[in-house]
TORKOL-4160 file (C-alpha; in steps of 0.2 Angstrom, whole numbers, padded with zeros to 4 digits, m for minus):
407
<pt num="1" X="0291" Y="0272" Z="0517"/>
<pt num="2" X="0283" Y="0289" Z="0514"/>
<pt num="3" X="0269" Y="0292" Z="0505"/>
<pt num="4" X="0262" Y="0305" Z="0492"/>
<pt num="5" X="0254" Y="0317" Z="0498"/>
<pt num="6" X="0240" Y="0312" Z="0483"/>
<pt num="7" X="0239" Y="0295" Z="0488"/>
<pt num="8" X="0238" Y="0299" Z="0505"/>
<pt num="9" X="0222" Y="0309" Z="0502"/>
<pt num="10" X="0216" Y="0294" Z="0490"/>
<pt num="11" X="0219" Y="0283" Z="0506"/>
<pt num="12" X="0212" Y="0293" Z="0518"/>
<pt num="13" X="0197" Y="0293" Z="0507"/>
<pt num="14" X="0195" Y="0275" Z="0504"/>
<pt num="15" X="0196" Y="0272" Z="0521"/>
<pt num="16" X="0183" Y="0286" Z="0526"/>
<pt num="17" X="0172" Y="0278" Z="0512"/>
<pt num="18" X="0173" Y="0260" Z="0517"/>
<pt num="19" X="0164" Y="0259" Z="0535"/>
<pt num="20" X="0153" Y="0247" Z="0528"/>
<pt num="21" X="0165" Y="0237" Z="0518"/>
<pt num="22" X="0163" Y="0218" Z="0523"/>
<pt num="23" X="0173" Y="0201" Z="0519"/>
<pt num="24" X="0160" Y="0194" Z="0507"/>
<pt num="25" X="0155" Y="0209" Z="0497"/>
<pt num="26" X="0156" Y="0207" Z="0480"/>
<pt num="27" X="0160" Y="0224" Z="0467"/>
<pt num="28" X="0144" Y="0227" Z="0464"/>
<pt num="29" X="0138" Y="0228" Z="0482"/>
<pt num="30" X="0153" Y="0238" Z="0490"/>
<pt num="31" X="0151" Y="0251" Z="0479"/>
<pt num="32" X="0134" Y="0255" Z="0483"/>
<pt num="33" X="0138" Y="0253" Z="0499"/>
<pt num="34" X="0152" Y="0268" Z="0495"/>
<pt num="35" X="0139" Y="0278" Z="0489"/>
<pt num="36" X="0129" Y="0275" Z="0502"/>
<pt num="37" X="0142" Y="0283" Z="0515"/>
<pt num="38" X="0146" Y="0296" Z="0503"/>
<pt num="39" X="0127" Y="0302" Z="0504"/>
<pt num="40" X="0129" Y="0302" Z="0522"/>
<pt num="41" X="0143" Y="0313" Z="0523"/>
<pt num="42" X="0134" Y="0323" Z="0510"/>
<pt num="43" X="0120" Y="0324" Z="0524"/>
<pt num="44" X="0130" Y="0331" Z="0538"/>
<pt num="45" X="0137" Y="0346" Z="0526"/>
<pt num="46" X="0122" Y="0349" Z="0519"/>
<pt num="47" X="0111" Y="0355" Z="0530"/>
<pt num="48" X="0122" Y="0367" Z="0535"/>
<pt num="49" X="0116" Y="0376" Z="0527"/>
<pt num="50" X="0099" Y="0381" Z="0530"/>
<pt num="51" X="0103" Y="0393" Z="0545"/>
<pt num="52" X="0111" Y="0405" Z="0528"/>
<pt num="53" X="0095" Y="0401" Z="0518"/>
<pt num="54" X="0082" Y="0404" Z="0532"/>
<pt num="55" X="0092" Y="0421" Z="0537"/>
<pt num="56" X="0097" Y="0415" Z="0554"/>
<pt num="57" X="0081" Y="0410" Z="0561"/>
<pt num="58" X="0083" Y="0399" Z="0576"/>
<pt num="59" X="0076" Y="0385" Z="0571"/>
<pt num="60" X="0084" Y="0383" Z="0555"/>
<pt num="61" X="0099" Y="0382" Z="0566"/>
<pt num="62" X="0092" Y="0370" Z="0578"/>
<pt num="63" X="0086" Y="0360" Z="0564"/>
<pt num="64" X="0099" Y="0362" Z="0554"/>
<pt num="65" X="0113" Y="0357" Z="0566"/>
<pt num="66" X="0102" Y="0343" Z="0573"/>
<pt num="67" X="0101" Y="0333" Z="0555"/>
<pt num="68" X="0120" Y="0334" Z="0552"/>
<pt num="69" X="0122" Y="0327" Z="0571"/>
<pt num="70" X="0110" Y="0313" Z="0564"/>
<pt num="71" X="0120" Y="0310" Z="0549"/>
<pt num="72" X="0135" Y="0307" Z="0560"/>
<pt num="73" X="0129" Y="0297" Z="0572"/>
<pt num="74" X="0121" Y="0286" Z="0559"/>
<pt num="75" X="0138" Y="0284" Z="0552"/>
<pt num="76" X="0144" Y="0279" Z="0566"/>
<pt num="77" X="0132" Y="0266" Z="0569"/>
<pt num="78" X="0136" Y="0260" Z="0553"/>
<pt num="79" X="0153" Y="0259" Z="0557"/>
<pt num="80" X="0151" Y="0248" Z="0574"/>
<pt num="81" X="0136" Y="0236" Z="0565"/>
<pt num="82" X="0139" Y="0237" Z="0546"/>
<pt num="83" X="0120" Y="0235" Z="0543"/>
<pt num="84" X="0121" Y="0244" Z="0528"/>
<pt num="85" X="0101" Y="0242" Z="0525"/>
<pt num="86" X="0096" Y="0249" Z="0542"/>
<pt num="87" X="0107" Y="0261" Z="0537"/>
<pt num="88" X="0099" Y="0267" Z="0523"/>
<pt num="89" X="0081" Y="0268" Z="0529"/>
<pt num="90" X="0087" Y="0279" Z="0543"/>
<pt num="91" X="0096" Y="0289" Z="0530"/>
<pt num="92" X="0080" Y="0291" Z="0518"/>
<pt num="93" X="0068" Y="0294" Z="0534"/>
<pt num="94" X="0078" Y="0309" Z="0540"/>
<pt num="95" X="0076" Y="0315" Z="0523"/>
<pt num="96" X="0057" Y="0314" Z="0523"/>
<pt num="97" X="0059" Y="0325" Z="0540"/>
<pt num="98" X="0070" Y="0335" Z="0535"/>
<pt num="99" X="0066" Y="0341" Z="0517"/>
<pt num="100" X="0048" Y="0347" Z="0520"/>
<pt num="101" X="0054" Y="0356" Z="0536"/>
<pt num="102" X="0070" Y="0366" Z="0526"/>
<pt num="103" X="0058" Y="0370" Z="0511"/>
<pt num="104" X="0045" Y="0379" Z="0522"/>
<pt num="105" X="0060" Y="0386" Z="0533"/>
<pt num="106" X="0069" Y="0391" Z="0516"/>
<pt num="107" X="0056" Y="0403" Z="0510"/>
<pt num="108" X="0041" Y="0389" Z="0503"/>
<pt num="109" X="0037" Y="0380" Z="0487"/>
<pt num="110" X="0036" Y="0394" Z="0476"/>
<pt num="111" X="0054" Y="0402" Z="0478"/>
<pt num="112" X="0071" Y="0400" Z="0470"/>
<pt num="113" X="0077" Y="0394" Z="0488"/>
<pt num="114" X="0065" Y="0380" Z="0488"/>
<pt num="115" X="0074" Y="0362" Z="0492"/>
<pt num="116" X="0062" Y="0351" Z="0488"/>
<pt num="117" X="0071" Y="0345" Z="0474"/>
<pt num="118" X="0081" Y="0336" Z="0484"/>
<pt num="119" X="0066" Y="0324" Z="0492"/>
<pt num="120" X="0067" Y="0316" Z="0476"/>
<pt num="121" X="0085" Y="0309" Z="0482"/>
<pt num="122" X="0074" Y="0300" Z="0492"/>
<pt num="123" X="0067" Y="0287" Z="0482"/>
<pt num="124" X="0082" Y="0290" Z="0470"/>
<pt num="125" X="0094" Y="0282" Z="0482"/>
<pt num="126" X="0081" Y="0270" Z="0490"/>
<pt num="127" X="0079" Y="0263" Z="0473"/>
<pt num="128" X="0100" Y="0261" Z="0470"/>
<pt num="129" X="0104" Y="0254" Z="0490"/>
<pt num="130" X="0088" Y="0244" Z="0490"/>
<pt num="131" X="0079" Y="0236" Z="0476"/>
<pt num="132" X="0064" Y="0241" Z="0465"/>
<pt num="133" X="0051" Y="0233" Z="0476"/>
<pt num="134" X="0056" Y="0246" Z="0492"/>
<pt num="135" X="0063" Y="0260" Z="0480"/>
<pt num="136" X="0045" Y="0261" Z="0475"/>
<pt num="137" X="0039" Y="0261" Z="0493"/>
<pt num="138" X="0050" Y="0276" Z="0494"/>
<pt num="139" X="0045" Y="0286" Z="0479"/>
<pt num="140" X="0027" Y="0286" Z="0492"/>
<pt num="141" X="0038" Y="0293" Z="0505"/>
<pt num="142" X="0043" Y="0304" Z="0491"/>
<pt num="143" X="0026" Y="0311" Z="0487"/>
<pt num="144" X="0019" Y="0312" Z="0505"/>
<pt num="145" X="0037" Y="0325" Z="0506"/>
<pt num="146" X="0029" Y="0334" Z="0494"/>
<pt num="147" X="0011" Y="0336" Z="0502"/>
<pt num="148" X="0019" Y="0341" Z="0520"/>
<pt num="149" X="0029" Y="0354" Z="0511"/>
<pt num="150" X="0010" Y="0362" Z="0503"/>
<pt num="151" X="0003" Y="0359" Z="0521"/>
<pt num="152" X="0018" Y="0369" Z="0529"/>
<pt num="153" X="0015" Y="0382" Z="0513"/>
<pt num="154" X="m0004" Y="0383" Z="0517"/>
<pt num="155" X="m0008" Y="0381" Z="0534"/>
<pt num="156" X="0008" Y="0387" Z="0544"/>
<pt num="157" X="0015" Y="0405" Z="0542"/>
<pt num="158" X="0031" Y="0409" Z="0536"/>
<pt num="159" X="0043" Y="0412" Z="0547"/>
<pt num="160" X="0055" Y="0421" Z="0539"/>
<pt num="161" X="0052" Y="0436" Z="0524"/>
<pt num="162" X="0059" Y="0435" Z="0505"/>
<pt num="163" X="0077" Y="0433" Z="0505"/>
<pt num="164" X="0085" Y="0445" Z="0497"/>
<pt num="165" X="0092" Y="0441" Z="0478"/>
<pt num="166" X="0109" Y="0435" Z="0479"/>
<pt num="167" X="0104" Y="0422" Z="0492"/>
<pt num="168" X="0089" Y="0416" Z="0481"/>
<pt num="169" X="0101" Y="0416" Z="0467"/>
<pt num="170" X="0112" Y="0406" Z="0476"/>
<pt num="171" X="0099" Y="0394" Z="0485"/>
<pt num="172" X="0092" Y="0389" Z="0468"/>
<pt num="173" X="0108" Y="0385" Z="0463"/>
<pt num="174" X="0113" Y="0376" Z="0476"/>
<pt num="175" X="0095" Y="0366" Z="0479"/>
<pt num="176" X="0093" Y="0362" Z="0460"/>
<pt num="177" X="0111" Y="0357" Z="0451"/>
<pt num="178" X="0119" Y="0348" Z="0468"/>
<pt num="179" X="0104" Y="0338" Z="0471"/>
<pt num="180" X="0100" Y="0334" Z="0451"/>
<pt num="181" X="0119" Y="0331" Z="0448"/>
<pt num="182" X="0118" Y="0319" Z="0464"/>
<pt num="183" X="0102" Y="0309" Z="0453"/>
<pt num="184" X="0115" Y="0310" Z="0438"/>
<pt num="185" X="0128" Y="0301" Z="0447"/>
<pt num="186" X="0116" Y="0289" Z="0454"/>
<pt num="187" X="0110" Y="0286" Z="0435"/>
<pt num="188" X="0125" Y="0286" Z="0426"/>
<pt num="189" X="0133" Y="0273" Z="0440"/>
<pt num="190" X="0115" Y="0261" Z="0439"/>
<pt num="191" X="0118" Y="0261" Z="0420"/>
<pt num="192" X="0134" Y="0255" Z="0421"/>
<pt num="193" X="0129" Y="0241" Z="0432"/>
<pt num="194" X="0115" Y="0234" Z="0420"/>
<pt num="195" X="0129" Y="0234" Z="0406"/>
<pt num="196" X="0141" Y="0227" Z="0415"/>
<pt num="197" X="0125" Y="0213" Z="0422"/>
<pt num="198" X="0123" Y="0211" Z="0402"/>
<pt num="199" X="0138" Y="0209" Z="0397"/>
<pt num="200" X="0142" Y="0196" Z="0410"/>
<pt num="201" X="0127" Y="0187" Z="0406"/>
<pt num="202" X="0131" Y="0187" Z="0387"/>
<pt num="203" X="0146" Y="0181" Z="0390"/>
<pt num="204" X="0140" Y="0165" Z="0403"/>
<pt num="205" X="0126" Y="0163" Z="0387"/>
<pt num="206" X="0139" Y="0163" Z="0373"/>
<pt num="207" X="0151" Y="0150" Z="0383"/>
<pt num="208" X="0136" Y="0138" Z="0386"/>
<pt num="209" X="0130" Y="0139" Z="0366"/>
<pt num="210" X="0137" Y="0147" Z="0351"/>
<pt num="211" X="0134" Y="0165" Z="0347"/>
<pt num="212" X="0123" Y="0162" Z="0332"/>
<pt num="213" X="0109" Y="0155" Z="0344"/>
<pt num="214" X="0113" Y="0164" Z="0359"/>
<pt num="215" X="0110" Y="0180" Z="0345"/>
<pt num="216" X="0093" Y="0170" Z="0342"/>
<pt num="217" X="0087" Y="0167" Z="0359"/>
<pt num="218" X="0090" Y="0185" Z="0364"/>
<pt num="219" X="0079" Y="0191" Z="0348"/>
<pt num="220" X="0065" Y="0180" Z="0357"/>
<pt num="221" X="0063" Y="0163" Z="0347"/>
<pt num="222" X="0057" Y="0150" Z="0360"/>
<pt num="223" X="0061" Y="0133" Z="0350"/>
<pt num="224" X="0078" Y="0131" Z="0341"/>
<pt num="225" X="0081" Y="0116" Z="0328"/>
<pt num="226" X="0088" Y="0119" Z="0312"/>
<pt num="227" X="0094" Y="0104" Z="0300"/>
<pt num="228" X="0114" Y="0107" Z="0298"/>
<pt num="229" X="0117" Y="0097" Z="0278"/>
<pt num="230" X="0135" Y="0096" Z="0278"/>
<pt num="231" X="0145" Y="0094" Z="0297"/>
<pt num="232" X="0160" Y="0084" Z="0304"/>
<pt num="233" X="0157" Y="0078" Z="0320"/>
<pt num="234" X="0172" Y="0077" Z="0332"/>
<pt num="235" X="0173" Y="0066" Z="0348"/>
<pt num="236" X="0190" Y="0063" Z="0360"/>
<pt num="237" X="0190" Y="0052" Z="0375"/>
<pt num="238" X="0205" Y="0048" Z="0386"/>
<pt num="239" X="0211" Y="0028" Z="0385"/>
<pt num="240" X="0210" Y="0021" Z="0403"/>
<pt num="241" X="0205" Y="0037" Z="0412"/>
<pt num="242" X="0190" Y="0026" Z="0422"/>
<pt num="243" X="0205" Y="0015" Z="0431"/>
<pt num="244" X="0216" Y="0027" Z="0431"/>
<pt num="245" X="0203" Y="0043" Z="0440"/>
<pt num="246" X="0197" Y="0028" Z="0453"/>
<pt num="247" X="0213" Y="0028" Z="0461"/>
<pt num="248" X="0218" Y="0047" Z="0458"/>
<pt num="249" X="0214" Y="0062" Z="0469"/>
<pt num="250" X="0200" Y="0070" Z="0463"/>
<pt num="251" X="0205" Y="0085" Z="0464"/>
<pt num="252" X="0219" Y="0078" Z="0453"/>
<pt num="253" X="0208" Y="0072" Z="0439"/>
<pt num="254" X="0197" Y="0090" Z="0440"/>
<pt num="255" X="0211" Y="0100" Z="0437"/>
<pt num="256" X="0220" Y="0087" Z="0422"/>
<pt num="257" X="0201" Y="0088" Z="0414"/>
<pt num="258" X="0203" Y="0108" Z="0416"/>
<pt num="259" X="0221" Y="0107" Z="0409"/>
<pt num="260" X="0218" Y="0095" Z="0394"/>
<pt num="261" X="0200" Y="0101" Z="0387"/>
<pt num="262" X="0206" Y="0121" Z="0390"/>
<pt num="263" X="0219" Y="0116" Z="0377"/>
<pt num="264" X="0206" Y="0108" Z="0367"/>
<pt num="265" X="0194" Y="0124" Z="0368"/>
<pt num="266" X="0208" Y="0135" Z="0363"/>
<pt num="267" X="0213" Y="0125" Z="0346"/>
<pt num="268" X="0193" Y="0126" Z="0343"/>
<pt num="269" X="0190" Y="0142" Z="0345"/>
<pt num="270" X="0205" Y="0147" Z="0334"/>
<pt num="271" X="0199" Y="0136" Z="0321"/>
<pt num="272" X="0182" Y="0140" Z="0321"/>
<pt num="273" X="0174" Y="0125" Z="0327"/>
<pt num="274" X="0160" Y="0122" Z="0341"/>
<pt num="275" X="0162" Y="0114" Z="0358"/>
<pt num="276" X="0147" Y="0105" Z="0360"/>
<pt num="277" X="0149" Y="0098" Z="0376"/>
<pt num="278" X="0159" Y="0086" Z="0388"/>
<pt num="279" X="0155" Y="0072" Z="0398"/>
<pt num="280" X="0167" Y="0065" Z="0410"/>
<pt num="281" X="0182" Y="0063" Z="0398"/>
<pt num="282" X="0174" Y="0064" Z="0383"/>
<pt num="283" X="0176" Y="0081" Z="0371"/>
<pt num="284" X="0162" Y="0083" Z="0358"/>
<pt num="285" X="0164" Y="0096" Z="0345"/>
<pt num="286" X="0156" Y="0101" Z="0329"/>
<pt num="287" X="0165" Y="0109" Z="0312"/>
<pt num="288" X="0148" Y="0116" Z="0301"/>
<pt num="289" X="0136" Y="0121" Z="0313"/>
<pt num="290" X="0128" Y="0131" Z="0316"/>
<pt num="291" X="0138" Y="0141" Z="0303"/>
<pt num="292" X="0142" Y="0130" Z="0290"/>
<pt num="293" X="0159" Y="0131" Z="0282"/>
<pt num="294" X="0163" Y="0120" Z="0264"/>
<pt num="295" X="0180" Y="0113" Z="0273"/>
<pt num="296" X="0172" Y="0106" Z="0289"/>
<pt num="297" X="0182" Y="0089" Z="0288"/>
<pt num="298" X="0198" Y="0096" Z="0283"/>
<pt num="299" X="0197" Y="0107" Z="0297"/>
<pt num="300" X="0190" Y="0095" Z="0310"/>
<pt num="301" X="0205" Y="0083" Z="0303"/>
<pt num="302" X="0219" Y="0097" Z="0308"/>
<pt num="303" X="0210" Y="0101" Z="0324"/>
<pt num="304" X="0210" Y="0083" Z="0331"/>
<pt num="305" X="0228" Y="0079" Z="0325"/>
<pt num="306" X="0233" Y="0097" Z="0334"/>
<pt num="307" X="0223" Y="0091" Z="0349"/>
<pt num="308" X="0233" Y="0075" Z="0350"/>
<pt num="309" X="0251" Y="0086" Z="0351"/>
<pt num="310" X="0240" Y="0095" Z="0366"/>
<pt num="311" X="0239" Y="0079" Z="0374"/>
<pt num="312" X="0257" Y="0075" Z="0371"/>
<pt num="313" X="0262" Y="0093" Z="0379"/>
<pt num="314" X="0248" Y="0089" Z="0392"/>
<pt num="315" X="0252" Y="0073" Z="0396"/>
<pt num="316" X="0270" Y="0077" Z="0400"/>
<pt num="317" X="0268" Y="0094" Z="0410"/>
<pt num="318" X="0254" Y="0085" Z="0421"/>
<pt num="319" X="0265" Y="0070" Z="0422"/>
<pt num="320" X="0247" Y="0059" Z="0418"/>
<pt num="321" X="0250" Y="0041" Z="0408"/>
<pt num="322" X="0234" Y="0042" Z="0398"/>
<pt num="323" X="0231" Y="0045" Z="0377"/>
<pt num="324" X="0218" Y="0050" Z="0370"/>
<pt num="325" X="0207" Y="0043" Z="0356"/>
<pt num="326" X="0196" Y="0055" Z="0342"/>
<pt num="327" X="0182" Y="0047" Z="0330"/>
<pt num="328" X="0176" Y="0060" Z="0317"/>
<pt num="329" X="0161" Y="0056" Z="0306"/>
<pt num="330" X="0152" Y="0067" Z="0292"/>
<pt num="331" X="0134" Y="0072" Z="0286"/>
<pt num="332" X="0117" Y="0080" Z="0288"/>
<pt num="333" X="0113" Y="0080" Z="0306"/>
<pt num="334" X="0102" Y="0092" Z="0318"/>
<pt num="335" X="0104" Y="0105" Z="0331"/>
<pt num="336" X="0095" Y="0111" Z="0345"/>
<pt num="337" X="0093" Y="0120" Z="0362"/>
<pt num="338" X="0086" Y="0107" Z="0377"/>
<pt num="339" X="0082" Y="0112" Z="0390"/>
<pt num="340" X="0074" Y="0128" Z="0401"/>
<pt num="341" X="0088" Y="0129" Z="0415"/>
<pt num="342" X="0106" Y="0126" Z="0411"/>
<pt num="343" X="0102" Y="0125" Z="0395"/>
<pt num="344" X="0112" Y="0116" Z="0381"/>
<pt num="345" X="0113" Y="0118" Z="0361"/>
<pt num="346" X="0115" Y="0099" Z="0353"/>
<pt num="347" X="0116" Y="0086" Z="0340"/>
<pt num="348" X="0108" Y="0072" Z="0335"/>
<pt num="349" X="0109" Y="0060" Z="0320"/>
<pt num="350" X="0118" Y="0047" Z="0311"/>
<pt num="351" X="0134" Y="0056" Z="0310"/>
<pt num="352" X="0133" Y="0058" Z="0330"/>
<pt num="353" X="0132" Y="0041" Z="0333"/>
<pt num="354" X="0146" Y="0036" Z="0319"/>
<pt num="355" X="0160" Y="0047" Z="0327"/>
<pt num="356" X="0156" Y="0042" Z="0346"/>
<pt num="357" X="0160" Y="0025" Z="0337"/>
<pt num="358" X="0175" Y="0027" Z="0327"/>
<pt num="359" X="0182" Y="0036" Z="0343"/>
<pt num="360" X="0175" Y="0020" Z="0357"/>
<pt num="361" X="0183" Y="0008" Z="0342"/>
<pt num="362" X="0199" Y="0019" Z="0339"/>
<pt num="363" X="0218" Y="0017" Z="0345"/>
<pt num="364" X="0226" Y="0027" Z="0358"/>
<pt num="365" X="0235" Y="0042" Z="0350"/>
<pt num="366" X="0227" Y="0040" Z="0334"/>
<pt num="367" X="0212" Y="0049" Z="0323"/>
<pt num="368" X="0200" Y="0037" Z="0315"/>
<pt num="369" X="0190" Y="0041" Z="0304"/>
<pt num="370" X="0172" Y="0034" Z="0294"/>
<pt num="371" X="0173" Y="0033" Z="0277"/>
<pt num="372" X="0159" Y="0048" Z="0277"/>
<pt num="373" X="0174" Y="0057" Z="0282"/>
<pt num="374" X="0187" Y="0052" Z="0274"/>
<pt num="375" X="0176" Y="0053" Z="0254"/>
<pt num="376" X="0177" Y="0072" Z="0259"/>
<pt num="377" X="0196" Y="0070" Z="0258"/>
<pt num="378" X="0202" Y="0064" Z="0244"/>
<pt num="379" X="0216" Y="0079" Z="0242"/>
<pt num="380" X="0224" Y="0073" Z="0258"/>
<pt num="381" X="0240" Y="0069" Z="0255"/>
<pt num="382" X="0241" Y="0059" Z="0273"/>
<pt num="383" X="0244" Y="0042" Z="0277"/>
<pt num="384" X="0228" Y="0033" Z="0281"/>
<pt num="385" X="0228" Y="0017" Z="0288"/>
<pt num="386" X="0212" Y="0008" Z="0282"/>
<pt num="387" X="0205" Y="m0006" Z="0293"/>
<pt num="388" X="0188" Y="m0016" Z="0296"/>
<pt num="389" X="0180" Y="m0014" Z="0313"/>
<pt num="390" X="0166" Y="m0022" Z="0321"/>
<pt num="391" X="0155" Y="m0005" Z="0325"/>
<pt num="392" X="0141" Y="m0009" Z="0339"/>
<pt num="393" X="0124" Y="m0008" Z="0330"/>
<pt num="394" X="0130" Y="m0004" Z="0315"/>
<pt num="395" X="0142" Y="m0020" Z="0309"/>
<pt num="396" X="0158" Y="m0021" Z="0301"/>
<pt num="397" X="0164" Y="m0005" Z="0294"/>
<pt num="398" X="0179" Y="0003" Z="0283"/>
<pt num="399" X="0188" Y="0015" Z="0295"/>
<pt num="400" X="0203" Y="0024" Z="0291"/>
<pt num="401" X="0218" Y="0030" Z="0305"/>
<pt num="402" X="0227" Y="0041" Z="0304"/>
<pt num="403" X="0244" Y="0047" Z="0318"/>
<pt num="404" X="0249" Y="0065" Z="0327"/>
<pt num="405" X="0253" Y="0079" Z="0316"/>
<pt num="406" X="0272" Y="0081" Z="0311"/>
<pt num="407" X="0281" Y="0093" Z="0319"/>
C-alpha cells in the first residue's frame, strides 16, 4: 500500500527523530530525547554558516565544517549506543568550543553578527535533557563561553574586517531570533511538562481524598480534622468471600474486587458521596462529608439499594456466587488526614462503628439499617423489616432491612 507523500515526510521524520527512542521510555522522556536529536541536526546545519559570516576565512571553514562532522558523528554514536546522557554532554561541550571560537571569528562581541547568543543554548538544553542540578553546572559552562569570547575580543586580533551591512543584517537575524526561538521552544515545551506533572498529580491527590481537602492541603494546612454534625455512614462487605478467595485464583479475586467496587465508585461519584476506603472486600463510604448535604441518608439509602442491583449485574457477568451485605448508620462524626506518605482522609466515631455493625450483623442481599438512620426517614414510603440484634459491644439493637431496589 502506497503512502502519502505527507505522511511519508511525517515518517521519515519520526524515524530520523527517534535514534534514541528505547523500549521502556516513558512520553515524557522520549520526547526530550526527540529534542535532543533535533538539536543535533540543528548542530550540523548550523555552523555552516560561519564560513558566509567570517567572509571566507579559512578557518571559519575548517571550523565550521569540523563542528557539523562532530555533530554527525555524535549522532551516530547515539544511534549504535542510545546513551542519550553522554549524548548530550558532548553536544553542550562542542558548544562551549564552538560558540567562543565562531563569535571571535564572526567579527567579535560588539557586532550584529555576534553568536554569542546561542551559548546560552547551552545551559538551556542542559537544564531540559538533564536536570537542575547539572543544568546549573552548565550555566558555569555558559559564563566561562562568555569570558573566552572577551579574551578572543581582547587579546587575539581580528582576523577578518567589518562585514559589510547586508551580512551583519543578516548575521543578527540569524544569531538572535533562531537561537531565542530555540530557548522559546525549550520553554514553552518545559511548561507544558510541569502542567501536565500537575495535573497528574492532582488527579492521583483527588482520587486518594476528596477535593475539598485535597484544595486544603494544596493551600498549605498541615493538620486536617474537622467535626462533620450530620453524615450517613455507609459500609458493604461480600458474604463468604474469605472461603470463597482461599480457593480462587488470585488473580481472580483482584480483578472481581476491581469489577464490583468500580461499579460502586461510579454510583458514588454520580451521587455525590465519598469513597473513604476499602479493605479487602469491604466498601466504606460517607454521604455529608466533607461537604455536608441535608439529605445524606436518603441518598446513602438509594446508593446502597443501587449498589446491590450492581452486584446482581456483577455477580452474573463475572459468574461469582457471592452477595453483598451494607450497614448504614447516622450522626456527628470526625474527619481527618493520617498519615505523611500514602496519605488517607478518614472517620471516626460512633456512627463508624454502628454501620461496620449493622453491615457484619446484616443479611446477604439486604440494606440494614440503625434506627439513627432510619429516624431520618420517616417519608420513606419503603418496606422496613424491623428486627432486634445482638450488636458486639453495643447490645441488643432495633435494626431495620430493607431488599434491592425495584426495577
Amino acid at each position: 500500500m502506497l503512502c502519502r507523500p505527507g505522511a511519508a515526510v511525517r515518517n521519515a521524520i519520526g524515524r530520523a527523530l527517534s535514534l534514541a527512542d528505547e523500549e521502556g521510555d516513558d512520553d515524557d522522556l522520549r520526547l526530550r530525547k526527540r529534542i535532543g536529536v533535533a538539536a543535533g541536526y540543528l548542530t550540523i546545519v548550523a555552523p555552516l554558516t560561519m564560513p558566509i559570516l567570517a567572509q571566507g576565512y579559512p578557518l571559519a571553514i575548517v571550523v565550521g565544517v569540523s563542528l557539523s562532522a562532530f555533530s554527525v558523528a555524535n549522532l551516530v554514536v547515539l544511534s549504535m549506543t542510545r546513551r542519550f546522557e553522554r549524548y548530550v554532554v558532548a553536544l553542550v561541550s562542542s558548544g562551549c568550543i564552538f560558540v567562543p571560537i565562531a563569535t571571535w571569528l564572526g567579527g567579535g562581541l560588539t557586532l550584529a553578527s555576534s553568536g554569542l547568543v546561542w551559548g546560552f543554548l547551552i545551559p538551556a538544553y542542559a537544564l531540559l535533557a538533564l536536570g537542575p542540578a547539572k543544568g546549573a553546572r552548565w550555566y558555569a559552562a555558559f559564563i566561562g563561553v562568555v569570558v573566552a569570547a572577551l579574551a578572543f575580543e581582547l587579546w587575539i586580533p581580528q582576523p577578518v574586517g567589518v562585514d559589510p551591512y547586508v551580512v551583519q543584517l543578516i548575521g543578527s537575524l540569524v544569531n538572535t531570533v533562531a537561537p531565542l526561538s530555540i530557548v522559546f521552544a525549550l520553554l514553552l515545551y518545559s511548561d507544558r511538562r510541569r502542567r501536565d506533572a500537575e495535573a497528574r498529580s492532582e488527579a492521583l491527590l483527588t482520587n486518594a481524598i476528596p477535593a475539598t481537602i485535597a484544595r486544603r492541603l494544596k493551600r498549605g494546612e498541615q493538620h486536617i480534622a474537622d467535626i462533620y454534625p450530620e453524615t450517613t455512614v455507609l459500609f458493604a462487605d461480600l458474604a463468604g468471600f474469605t472461603p470463597w478467595a482461599r480457593v480462587t485464583d488470585p488473580r481472580r479475586v483482584v480483578s472481581g474486587l476491581d469489577g464490583l467496587f468500580s461499579r460502586f465508585d461510579r454510583l458514588l461519584a454520580k451521587a455525590g458521596m465519598e469513597k473513604i476506603k476499602t479493605i479487602g472486600d469491604a466498601y466504606m463510604a460517607v454521604s455529608g462529608a466533607p461537604e455536608p448535604r441535608a439529605d445524606h441518608a436518603a441518598t446513602a439509602l438509594q446508593v446502597a439499594l443501587e449498589m446491590l442491583g450492581a452486584a446482581d449485574e456483577w455477580r452474573q457477568t463475572e459468574e461469582i456466587p457471592l452477595d453483598i451485605r451494607i450497614g448504614l448508620a447516622s450522626g456527628s462524626v470526625a474527619g481527618g488526614v493520617i498519615g505523611e506518605q500514602r496519605i488517607l482522609f478518614d472517620l471516626w466515631g460512633d456512627p463508624v462503628n454502628e454501620a461496620a455493625r449493622m453491615e457484619s450483623t446484616g443479611e446477604p442481599g439486604h440494606v440494614q439499617l440503625a434506627a439513627s438512620t432510619r429516624r431520618l426517614l420517616v417519608s420513606d414510603d419503603r418496606q422496613f423489616l424491623e428486627r432486634q440484634v445482638d450488636v458486639k459491644g453495643m447490645g441488643a439493637m432495633g435494626t431495620y432491612l430493607v431488599g434491592r431496589a425495584k426495577r
